[in-house]
N, C-alpha and C positions, 0 to 999 in steps of 0.2 A: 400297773403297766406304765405310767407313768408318775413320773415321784412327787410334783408339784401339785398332781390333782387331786382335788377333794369331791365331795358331795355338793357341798355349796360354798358360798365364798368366806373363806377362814380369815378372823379376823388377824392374821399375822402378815398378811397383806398390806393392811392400815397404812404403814408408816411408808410404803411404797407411791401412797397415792400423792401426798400430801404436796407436793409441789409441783403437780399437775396442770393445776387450775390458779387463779387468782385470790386474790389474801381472807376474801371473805369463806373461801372452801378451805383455804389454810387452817385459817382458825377453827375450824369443824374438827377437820383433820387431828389438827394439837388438842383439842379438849377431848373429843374420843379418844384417843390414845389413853391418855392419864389415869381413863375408867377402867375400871375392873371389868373381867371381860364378860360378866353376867347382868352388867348395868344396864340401862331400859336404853338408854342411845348407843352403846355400844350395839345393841340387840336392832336400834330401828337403824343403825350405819347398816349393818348386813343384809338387813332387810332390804333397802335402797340398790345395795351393791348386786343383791340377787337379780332382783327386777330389772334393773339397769342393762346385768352383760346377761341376763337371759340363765339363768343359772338353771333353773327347774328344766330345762331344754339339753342341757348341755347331758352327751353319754362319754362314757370311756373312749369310743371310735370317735369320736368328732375332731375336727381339728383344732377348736378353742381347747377339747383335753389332752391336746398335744402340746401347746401351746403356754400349759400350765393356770391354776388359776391366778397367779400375780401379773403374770405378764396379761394375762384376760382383762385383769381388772383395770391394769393400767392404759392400756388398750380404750375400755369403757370409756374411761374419765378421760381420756386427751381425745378422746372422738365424739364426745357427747356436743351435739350439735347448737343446746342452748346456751346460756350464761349461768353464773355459778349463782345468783339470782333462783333460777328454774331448777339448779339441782336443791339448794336450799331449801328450796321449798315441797319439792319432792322428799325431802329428808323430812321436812315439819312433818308432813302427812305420815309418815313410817312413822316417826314419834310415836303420833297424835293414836295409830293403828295399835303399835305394839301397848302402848300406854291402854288402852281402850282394854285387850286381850287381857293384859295383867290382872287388870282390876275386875272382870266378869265373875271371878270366884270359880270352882270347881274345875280349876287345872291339872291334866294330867300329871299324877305321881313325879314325873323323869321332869316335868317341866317346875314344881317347886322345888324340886332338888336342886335343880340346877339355876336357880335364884338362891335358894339359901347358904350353898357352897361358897366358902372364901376362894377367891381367883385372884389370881395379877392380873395386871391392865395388858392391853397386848404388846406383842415385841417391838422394841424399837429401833432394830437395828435389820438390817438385812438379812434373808435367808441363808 
């Protein structure tokens, strides 16, 4: 229905955010990028990104899936009310989360696979 929207937020967004916020979200921004897109902070960026613009909420009818999810995301991060301090650290915690999940052992089939898969890092350039 519409071409931009996904399930949840795709990391080919990334490189849309990156000069949103101030130098300390910049440099998030640039070091995610570079990671392959099965890397554990590539994985806790998305994670962040979900929680942040409401992702699990969002349906095909809504106006955020009209809206696409880049322009959502961008959206998120230039509206996000605290300093790039608070998203930081909301980012630590997704780490510290996805990190935790990795390591518990007896992960579903689709979820080792798709850590063990060689990937590129995500897109850098515009949609």
């Amino acid at each position: 229905m519409y071409p931009d929207s996904e399930i949840l937020f795709p990391p080919r967004c990334i490189f849309q955010l990156r000069d949103l916020r101030g130098p300390q979200w910049q440099h998030l921004v640039e070091r995610v990028l570079h990671l392959p897109l099965n890397h554990e902070e590539v994985l806790a960026f998305g994670l962040l990104m979900i929680r942040l613009g409401s992702c699990l909420t969002c349906d095909l009818d809504s106006y955020r899936a009209s809206l696409g999810c880049c322009t959502c995301a961008r959206r998120t991060i230039s509206g996000f009310k605290g300093d790039d301090e608070e998203l930081l650290d909301r980012y630590d915690k997704s780490l510290i989360e996805v990190r935790a999940y990795l390591s518990k052992g007896g992960l579903p089939q689709s979820v080792e696979l798709m850590l063990a898969e060689q990937v590129p890092s995500a897109p850098k350039g515009l949609p």
